[in-house]
CHARMM internal coordinates of N, CA and C (Angstrom, degrees):
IC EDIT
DIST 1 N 1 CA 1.4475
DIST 1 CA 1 C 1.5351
ANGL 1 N 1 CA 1 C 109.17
DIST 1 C 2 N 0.7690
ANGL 1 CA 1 C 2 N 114.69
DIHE 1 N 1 CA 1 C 2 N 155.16
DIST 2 N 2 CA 1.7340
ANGL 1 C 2 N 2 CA 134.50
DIHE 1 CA 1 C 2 N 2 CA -158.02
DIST 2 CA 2 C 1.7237
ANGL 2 N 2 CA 2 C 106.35
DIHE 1 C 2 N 2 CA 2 C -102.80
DIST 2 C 3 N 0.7527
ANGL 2 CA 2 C 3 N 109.18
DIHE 2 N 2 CA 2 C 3 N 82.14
DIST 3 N 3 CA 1.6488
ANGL 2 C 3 N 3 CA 94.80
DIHE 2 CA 2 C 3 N 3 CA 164.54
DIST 3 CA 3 C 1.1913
ANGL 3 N 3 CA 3 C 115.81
DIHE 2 C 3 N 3 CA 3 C -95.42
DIST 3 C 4 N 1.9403
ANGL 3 CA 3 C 4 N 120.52
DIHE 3 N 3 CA 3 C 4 N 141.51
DIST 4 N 4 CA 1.0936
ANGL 3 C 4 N 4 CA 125.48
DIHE 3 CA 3 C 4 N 4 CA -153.71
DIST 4 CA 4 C 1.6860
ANGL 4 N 4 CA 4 C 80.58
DIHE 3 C 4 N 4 CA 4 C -134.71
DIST 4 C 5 N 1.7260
ANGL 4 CA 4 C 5 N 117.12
DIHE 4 N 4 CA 4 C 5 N 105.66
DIST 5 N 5 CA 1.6744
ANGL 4 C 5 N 5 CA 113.84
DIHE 4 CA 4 C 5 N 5 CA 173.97
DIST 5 CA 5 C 1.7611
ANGL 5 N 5 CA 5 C 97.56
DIHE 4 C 5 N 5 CA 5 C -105.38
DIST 5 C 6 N 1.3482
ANGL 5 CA 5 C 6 N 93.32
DIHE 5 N 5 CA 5 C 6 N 146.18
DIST 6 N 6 CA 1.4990
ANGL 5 C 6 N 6 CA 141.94
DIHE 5 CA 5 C 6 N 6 CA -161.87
DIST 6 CA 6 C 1.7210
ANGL 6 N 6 CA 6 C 83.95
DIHE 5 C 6 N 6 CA 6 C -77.86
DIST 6 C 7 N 2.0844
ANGL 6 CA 6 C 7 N 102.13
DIHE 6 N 6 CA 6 C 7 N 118.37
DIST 7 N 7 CA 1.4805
ANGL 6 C 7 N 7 CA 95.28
DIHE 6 CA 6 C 7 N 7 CA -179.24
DIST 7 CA 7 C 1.8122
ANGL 7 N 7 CA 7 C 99.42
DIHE 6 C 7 N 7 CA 7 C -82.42
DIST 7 C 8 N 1.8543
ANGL 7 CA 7 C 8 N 91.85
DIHE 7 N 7 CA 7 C 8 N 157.81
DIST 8 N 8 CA 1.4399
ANGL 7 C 8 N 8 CA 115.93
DIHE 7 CA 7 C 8 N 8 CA 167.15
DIST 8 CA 8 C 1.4350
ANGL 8 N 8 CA 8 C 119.34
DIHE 7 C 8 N 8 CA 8 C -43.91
DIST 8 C 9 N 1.0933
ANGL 8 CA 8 C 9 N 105.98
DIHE 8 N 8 CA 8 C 9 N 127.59
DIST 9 N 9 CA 1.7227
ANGL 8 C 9 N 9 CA 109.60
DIHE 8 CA 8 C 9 N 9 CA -177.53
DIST 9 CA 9 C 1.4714
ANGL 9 N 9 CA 9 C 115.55
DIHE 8 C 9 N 9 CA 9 C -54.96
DIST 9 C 10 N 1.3037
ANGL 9 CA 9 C 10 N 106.10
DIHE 9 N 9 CA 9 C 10 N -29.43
DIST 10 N 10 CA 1.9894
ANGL 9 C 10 N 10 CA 110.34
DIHE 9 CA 9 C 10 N 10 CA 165.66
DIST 10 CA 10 C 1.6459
ANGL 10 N 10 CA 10 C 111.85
DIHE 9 C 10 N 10 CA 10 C -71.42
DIST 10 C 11 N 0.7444
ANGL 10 CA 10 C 11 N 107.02
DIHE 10 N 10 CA 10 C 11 N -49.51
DIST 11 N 11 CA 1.5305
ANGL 10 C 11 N 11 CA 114.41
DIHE 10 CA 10 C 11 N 11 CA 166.02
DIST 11 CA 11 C 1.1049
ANGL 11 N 11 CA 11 C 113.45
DIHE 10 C 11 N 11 CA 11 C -32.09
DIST 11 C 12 N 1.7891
ANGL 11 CA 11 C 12 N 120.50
DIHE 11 N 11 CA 11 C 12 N -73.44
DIST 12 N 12 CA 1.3293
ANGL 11 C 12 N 12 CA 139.81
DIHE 11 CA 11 C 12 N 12 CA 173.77
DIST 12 CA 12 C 1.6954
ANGL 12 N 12 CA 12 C 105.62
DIHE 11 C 12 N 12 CA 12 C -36.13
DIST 12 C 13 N 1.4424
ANGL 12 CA 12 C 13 N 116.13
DIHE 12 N 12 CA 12 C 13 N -51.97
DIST 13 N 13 CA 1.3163
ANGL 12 C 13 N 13 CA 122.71
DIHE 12 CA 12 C 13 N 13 CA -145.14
DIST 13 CA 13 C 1.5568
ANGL 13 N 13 CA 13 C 91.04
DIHE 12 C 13 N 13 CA 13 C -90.26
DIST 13 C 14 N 1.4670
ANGL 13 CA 13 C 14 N 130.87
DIHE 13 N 13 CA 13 C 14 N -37.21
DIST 14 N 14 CA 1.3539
ANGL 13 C 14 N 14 CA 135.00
DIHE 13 CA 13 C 14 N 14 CA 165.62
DIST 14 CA 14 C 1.3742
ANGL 14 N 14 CA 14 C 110.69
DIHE 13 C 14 N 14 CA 14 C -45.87
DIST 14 C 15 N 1.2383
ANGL 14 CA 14 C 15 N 122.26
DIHE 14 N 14 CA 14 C 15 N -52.78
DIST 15 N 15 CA 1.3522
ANGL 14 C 15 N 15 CA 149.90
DIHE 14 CA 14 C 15 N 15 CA -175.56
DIST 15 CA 15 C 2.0967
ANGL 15 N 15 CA 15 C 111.69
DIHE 14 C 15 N 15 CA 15 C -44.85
DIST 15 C 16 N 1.5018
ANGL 15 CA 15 C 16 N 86.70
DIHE 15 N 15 CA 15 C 16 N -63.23
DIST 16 N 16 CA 1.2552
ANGL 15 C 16 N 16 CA 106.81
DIHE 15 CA 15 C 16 N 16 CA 178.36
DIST 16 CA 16 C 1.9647
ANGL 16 N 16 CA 16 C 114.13
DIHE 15 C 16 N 16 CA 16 C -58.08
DIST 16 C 17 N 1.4196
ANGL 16 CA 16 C 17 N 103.09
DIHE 16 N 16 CA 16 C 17 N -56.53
DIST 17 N 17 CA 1.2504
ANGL 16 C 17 N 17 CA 104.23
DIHE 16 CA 16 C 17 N 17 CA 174.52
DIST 17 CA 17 C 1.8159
ANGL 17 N 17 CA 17 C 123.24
DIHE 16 C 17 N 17 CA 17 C -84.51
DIST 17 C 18 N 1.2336
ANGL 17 CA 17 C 18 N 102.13
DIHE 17 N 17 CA 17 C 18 N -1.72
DIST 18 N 18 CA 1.6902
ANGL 17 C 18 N 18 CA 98.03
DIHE 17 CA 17 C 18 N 18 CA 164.30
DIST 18 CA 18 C 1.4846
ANGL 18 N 18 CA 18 C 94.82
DIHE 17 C 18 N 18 CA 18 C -89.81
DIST 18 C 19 N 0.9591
ANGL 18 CA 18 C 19 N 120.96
DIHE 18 N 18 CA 18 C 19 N 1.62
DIST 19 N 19 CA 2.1229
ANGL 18 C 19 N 19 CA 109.50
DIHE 18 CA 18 C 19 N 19 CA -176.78
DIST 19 CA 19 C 1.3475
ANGL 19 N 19 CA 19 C 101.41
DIHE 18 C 19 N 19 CA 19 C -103.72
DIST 19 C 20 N 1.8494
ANGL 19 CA 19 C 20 N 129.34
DIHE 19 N 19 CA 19 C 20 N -24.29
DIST 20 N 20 CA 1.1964
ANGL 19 C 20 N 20 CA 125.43
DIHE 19 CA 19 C 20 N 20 CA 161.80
DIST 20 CA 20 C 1.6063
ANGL 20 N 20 CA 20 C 125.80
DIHE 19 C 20 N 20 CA 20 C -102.86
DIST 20 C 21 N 1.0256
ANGL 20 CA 20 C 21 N 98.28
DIHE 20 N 20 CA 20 C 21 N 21.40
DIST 21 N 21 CA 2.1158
ANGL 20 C 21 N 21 CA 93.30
DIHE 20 CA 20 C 21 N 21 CA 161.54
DIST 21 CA 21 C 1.5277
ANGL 21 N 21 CA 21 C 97.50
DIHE 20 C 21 N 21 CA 21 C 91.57
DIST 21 C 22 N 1.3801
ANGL 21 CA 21 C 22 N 112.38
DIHE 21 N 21 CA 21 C 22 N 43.44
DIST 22 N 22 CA 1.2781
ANGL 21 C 22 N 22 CA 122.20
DIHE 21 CA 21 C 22 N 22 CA -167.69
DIST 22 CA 22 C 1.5744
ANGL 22 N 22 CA 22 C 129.09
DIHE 21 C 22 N 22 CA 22 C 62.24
DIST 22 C 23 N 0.8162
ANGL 22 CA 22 C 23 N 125.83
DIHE 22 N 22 CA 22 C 23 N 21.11
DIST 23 N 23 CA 1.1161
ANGL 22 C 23 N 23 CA 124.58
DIHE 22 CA 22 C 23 N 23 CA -178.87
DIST 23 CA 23 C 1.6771
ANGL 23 N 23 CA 23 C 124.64
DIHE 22 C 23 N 23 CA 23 C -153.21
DIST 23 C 24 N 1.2552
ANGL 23 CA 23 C 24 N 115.90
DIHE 23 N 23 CA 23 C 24 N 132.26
DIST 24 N 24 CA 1.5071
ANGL 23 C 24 N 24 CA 147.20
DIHE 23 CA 23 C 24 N 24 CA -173.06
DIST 24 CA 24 C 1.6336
ANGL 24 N 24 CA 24 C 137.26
DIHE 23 C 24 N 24 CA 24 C -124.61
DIST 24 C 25 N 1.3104
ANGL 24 CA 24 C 25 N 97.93
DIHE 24 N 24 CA 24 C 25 N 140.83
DIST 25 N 25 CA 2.0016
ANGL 24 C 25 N 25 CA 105.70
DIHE 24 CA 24 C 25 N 25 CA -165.43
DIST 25 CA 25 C 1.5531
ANGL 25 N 25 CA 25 C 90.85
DIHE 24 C 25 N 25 CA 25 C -108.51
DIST 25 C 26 N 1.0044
ANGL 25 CA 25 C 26 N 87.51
DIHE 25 N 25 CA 25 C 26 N 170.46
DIST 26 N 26 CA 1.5948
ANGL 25 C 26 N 26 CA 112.20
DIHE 25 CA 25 C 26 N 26 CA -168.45
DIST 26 CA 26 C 1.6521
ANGL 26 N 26 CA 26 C 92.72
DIHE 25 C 26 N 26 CA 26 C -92.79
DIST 26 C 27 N 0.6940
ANGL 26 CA 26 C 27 N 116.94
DIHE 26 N 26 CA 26 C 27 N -21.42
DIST 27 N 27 CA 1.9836
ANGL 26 C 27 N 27 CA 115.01
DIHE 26 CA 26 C 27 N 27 CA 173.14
DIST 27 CA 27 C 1.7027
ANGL 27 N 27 CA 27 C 111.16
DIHE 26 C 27 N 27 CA 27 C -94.21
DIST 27 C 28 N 1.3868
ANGL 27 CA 27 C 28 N 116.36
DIHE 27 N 27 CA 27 C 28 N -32.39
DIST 28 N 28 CA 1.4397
ANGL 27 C 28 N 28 CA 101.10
DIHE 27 CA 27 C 28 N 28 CA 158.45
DIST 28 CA 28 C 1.1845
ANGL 28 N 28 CA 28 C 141.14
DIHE 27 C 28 N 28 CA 28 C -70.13
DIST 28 C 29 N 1.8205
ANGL 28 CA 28 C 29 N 113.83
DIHE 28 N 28 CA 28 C 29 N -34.13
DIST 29 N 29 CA 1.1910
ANGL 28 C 29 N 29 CA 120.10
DIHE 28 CA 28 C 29 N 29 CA 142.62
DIST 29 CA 29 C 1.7204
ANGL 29 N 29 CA 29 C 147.30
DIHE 28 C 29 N 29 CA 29 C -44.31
DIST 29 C 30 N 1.9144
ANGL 29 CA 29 C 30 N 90.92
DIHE 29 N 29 CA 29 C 30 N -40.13
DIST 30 N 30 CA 1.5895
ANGL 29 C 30 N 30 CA 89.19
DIHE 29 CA 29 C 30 N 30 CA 157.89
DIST 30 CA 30 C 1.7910
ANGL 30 N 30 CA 30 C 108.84
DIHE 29 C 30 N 30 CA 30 C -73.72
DIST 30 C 31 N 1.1531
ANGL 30 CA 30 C 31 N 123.34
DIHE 30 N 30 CA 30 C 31 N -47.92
DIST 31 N 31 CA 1.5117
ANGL 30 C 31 N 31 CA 113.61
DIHE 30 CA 30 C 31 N 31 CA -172.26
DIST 31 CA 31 C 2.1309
ANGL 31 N 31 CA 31 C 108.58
DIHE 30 C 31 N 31 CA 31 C -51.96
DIST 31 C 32 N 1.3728
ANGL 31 CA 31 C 32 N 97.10
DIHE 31 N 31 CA 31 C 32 N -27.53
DIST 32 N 32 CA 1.4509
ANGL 31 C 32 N 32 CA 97.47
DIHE 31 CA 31 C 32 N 32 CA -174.93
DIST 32 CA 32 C 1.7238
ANGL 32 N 32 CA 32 C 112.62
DIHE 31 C 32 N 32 CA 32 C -60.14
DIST 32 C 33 N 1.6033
ANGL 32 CA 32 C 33 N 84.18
DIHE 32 N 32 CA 32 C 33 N -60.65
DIST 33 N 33 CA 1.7797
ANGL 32 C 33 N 33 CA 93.38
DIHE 32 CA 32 C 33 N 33 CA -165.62
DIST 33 CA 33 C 1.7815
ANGL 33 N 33 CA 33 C 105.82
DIHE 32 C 33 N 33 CA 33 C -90.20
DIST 33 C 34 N 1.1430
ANGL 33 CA 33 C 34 N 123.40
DIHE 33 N 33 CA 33 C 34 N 1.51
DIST 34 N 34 CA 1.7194
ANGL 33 C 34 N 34 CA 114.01
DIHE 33 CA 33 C 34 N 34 CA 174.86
DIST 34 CA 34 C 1.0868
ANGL 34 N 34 CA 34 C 113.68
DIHE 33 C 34 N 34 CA 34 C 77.91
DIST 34 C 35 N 1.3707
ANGL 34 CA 34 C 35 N 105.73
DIHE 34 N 34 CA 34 C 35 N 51.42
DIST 35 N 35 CA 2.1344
ANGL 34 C 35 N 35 CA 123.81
DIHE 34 CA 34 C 35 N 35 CA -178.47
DIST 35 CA 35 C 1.0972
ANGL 35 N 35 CA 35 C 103.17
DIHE 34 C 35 N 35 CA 35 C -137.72
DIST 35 C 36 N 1.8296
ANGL 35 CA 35 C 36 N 95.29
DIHE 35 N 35 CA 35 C 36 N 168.97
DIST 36 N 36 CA 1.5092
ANGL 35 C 36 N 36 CA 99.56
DIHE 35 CA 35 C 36 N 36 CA 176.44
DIST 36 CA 36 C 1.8975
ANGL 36 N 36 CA 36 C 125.42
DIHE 35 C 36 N 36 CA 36 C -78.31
DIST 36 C 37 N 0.9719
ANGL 36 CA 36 C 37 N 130.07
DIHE 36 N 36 CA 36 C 37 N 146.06
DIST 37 N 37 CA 1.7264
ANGL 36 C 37 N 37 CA 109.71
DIHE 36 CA 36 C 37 N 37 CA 164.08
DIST 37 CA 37 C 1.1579
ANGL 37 N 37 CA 37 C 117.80
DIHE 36 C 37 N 37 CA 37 C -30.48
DIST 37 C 38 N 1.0095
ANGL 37 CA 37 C 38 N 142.12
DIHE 37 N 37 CA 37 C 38 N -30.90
DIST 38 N 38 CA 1.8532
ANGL 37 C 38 N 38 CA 140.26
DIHE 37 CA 37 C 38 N 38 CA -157.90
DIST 38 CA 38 C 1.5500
ANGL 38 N 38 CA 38 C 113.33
DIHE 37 C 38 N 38 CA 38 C -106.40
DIST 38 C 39 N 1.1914
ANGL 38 CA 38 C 39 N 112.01
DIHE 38 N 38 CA 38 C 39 N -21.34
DIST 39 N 39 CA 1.5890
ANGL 38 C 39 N 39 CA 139.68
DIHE 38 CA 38 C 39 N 39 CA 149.63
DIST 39 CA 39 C 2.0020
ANGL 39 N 39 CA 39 C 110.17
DIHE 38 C 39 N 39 CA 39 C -61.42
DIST 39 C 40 N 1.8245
ANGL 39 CA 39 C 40 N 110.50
DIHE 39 N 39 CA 39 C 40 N -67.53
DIST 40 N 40 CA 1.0601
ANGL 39 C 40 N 40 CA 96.63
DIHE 39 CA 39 C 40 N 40 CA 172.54
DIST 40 CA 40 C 1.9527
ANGL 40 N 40 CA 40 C 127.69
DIHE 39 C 40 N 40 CA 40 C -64.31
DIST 40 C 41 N 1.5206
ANGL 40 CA 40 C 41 N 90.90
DIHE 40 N 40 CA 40 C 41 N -24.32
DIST 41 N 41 CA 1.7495
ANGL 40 C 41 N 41 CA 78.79
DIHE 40 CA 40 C 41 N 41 CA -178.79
DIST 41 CA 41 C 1.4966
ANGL 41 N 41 CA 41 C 101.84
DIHE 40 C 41 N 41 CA 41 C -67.74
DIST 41 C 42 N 1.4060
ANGL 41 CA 41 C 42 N 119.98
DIHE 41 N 41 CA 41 C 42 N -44.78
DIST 42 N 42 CA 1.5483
ANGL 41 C 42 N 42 CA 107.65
DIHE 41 CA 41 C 42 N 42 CA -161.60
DIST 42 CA 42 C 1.8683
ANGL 42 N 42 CA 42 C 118.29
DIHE 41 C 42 N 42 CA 42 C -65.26
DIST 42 C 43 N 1.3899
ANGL 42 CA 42 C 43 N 100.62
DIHE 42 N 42 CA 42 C 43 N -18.04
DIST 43 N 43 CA 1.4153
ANGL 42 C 43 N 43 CA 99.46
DIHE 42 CA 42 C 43 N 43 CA 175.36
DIST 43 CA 43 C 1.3734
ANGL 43 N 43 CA 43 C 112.66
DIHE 42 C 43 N 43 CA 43 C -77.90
DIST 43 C 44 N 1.3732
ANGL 43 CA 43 C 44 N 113.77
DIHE 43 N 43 CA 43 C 44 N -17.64
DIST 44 N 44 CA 1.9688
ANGL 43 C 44 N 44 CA 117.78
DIHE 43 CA 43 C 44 N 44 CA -178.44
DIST 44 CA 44 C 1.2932
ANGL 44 N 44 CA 44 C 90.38
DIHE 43 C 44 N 44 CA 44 C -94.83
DIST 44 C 45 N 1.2913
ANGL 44 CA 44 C 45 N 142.12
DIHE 44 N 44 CA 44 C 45 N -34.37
DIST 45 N 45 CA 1.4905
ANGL 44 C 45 N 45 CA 126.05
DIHE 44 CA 44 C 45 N 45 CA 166.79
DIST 45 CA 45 C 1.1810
ANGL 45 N 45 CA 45 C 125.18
DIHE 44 C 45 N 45 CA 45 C -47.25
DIST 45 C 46 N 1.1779
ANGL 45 CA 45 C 46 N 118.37
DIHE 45 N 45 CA 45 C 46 N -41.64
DIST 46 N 46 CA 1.1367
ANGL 45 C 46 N 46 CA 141.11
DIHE 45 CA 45 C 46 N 46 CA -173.51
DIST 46 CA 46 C 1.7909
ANGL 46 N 46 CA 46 C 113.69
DIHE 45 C 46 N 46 CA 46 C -60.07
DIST 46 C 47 N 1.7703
ANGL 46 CA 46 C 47 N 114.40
DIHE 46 N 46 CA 46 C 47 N -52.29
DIST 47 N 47 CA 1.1352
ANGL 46 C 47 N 47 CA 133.06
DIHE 46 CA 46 C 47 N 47 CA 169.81
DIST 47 CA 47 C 1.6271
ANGL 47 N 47 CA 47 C 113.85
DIHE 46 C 47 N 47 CA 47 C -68.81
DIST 47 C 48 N 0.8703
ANGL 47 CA 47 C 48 N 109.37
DIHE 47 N 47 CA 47 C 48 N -51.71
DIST 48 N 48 CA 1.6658
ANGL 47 C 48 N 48 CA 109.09
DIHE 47 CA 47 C 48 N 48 CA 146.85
DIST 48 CA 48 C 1.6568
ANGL 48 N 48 CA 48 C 135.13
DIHE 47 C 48 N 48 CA 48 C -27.43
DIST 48 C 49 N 1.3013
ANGL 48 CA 48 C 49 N 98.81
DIHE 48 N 48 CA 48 C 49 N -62.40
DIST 49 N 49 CA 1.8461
ANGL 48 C 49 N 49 CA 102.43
DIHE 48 CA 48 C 49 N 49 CA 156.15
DIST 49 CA 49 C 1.3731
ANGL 49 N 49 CA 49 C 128.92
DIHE 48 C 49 N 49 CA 49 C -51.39
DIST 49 C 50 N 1.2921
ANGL 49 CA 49 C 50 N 111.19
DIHE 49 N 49 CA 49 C 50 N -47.63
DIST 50 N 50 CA 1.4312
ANGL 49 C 50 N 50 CA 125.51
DIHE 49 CA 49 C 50 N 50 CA 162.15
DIST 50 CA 50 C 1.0109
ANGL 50 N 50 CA 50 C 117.74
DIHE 49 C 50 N 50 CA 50 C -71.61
DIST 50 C 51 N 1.2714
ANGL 50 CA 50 C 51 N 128.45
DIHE 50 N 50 CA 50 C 51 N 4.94
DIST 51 N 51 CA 1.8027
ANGL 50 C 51 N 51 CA 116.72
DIHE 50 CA 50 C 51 N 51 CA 165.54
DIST 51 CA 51 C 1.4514
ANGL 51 N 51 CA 51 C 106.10
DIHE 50 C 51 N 51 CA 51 C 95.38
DIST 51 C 52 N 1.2384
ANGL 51 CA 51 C 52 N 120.86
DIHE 51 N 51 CA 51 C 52 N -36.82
DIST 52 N 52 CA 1.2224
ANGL 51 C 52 N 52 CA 98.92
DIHE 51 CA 51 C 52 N 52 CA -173.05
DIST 52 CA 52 C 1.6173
ANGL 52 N 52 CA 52 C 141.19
DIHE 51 C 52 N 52 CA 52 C -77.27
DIST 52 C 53 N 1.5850
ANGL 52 CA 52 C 53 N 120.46
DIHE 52 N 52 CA 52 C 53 N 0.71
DIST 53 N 53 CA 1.1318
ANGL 52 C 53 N 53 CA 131.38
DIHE 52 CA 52 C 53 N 53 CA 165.56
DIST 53 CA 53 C 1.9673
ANGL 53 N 53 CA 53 C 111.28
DIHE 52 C 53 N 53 CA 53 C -122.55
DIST 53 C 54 N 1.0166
ANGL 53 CA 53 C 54 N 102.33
DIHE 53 N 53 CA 53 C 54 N 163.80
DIST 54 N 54 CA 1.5570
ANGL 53 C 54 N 54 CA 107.71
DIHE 53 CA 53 C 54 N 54 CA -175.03
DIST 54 CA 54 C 1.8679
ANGL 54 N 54 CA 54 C 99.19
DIHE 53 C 54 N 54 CA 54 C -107.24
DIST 54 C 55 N 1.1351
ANGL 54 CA 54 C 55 N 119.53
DIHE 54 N 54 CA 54 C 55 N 123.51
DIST 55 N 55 CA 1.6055
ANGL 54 C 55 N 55 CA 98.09
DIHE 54 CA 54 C 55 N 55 CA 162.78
DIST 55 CA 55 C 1.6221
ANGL 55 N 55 CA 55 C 102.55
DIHE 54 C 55 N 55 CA 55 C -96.62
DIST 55 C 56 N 1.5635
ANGL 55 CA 55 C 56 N 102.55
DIHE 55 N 55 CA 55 C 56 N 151.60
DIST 56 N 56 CA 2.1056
ANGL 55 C 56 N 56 CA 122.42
DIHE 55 CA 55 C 56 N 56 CA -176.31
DIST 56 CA 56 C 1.7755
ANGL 56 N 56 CA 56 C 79.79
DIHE 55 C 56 N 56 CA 56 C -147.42
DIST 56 C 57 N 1.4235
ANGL 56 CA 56 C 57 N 76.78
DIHE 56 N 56 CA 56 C 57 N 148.65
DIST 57 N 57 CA 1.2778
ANGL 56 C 57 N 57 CA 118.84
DIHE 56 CA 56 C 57 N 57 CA 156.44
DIST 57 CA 57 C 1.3360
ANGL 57 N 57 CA 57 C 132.38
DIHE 56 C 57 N 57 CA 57 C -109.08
DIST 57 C 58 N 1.9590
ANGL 57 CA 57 C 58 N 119.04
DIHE 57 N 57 CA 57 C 58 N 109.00
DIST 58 N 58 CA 1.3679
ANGL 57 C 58 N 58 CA 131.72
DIHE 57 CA 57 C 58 N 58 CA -150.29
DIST 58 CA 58 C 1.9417
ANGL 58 N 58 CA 58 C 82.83
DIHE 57 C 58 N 58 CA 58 C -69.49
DIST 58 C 59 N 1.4272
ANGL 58 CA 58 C 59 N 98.50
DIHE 58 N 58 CA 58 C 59 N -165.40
DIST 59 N 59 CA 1.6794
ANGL 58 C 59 N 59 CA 105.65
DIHE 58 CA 58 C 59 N 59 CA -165.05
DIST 59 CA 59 C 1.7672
ANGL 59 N 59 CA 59 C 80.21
DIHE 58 C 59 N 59 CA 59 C -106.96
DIST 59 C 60 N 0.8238
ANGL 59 CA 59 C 60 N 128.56
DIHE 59 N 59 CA 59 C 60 N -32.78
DIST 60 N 60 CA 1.5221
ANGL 59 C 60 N 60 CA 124.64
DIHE 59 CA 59 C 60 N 60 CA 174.91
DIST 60 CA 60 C 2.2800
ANGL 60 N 60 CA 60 C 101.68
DIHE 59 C 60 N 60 CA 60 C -46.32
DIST 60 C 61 N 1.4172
ANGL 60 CA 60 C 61 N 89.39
DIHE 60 N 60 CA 60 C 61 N -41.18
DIST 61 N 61 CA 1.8027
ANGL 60 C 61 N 61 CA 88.37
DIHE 60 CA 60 C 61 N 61 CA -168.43
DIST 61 CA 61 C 1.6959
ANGL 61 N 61 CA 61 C 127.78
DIHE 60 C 61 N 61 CA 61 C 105.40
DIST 61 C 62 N 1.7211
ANGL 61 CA 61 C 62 N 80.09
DIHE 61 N 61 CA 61 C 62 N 14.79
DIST 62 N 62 CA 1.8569
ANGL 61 C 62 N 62 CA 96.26
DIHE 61 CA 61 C 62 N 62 CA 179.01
DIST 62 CA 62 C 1.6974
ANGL 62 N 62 CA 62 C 95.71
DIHE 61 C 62 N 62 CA 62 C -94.26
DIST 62 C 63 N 1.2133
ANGL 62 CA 62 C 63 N 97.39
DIHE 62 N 62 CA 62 C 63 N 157.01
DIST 63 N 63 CA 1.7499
ANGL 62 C 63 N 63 CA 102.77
DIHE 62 CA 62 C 63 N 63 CA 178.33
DIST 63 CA 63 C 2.1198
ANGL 63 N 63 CA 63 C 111.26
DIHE 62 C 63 N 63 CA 63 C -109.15
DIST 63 C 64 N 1.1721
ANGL 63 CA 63 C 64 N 98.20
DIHE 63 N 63 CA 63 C 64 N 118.95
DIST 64 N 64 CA 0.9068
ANGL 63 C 64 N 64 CA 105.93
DIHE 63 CA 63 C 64 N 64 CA -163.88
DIST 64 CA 64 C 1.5718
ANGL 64 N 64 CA 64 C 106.32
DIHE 63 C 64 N 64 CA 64 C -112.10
DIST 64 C 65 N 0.8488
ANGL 64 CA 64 C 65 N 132.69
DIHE 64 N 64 CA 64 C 65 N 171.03
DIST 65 N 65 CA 1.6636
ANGL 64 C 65 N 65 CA 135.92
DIHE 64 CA 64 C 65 N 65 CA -145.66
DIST 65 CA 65 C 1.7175
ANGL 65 N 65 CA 65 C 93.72
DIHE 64 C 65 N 65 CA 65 C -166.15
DIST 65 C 66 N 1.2824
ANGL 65 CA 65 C 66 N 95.69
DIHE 65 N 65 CA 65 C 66 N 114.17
DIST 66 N 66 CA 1.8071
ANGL 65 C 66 N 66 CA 106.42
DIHE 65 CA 65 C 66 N 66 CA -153.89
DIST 66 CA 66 C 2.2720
ANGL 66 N 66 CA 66 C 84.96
DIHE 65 C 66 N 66 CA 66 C -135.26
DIST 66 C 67 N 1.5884
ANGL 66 CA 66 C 67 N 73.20
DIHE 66 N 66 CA 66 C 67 N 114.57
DIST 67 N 67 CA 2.0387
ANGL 66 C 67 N 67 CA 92.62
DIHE 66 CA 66 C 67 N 67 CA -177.76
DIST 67 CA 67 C 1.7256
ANGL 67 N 67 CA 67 C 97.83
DIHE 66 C 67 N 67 CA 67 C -91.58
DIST 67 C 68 N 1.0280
ANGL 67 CA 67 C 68 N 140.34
DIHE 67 N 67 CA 67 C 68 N 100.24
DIST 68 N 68 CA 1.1130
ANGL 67 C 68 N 68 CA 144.51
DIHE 67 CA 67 C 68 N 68 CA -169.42
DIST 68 CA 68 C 1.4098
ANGL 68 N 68 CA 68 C 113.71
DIHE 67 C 68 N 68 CA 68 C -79.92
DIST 68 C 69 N 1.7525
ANGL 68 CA 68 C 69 N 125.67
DIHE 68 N 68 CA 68 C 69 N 10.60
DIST 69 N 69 CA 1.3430
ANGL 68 C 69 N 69 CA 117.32
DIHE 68 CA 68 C 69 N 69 CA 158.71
DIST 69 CA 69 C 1.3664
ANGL 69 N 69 CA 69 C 115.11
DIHE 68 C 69 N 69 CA 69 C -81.58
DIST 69 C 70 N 1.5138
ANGL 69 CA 69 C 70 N 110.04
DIHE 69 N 69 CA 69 C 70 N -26.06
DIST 70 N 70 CA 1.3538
ANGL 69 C 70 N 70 CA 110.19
DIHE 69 CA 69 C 70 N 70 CA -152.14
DIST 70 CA 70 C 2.1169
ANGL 70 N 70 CA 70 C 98.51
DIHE 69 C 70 N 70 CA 70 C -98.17
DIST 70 C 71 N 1.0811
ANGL 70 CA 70 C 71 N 103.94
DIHE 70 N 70 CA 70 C 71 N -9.04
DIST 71 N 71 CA 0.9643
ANGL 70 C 71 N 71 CA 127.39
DIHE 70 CA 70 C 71 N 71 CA 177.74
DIST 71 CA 71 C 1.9547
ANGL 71 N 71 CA 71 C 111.48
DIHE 70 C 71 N 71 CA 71 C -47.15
END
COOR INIT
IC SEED 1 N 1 CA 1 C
IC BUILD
């Protein structure tokens, strides 16, 4: 039997911003992993505390969450 497990939401969110030049929104991440926005910001907040993402603000005024390995 096949089990098919559901990837980690860091995973997802790693995922998302190594496919855009390091960097990820809190609405691509919810569209990625099948959550709400307020779910995806708090998990990039979260990576943020820990150092591992930077949050910027584009000139548009969206908040963007920029992983500077993948960069």
């Amino acid at each position: 039997m096949l089990v098919l497990r559901k990837e980690s939401l860091e995973r997802t969110i790693l995922r998302v911003a190594k496919k855009n030049g390091g960097m990820a929104t809190a609405s691509e991440v919810a569209l990625e992993a099948d959550i709400s926005i307020e779910d995806a910001k708090s998990a990039l907040d979260k990576l943020t505390t820990k150092g591992f993402a930077e949050l910027r603000v584009r000139k548009s005024g969206t908040l963007v969450y920029t992983f500077p390995e993948f960069m």
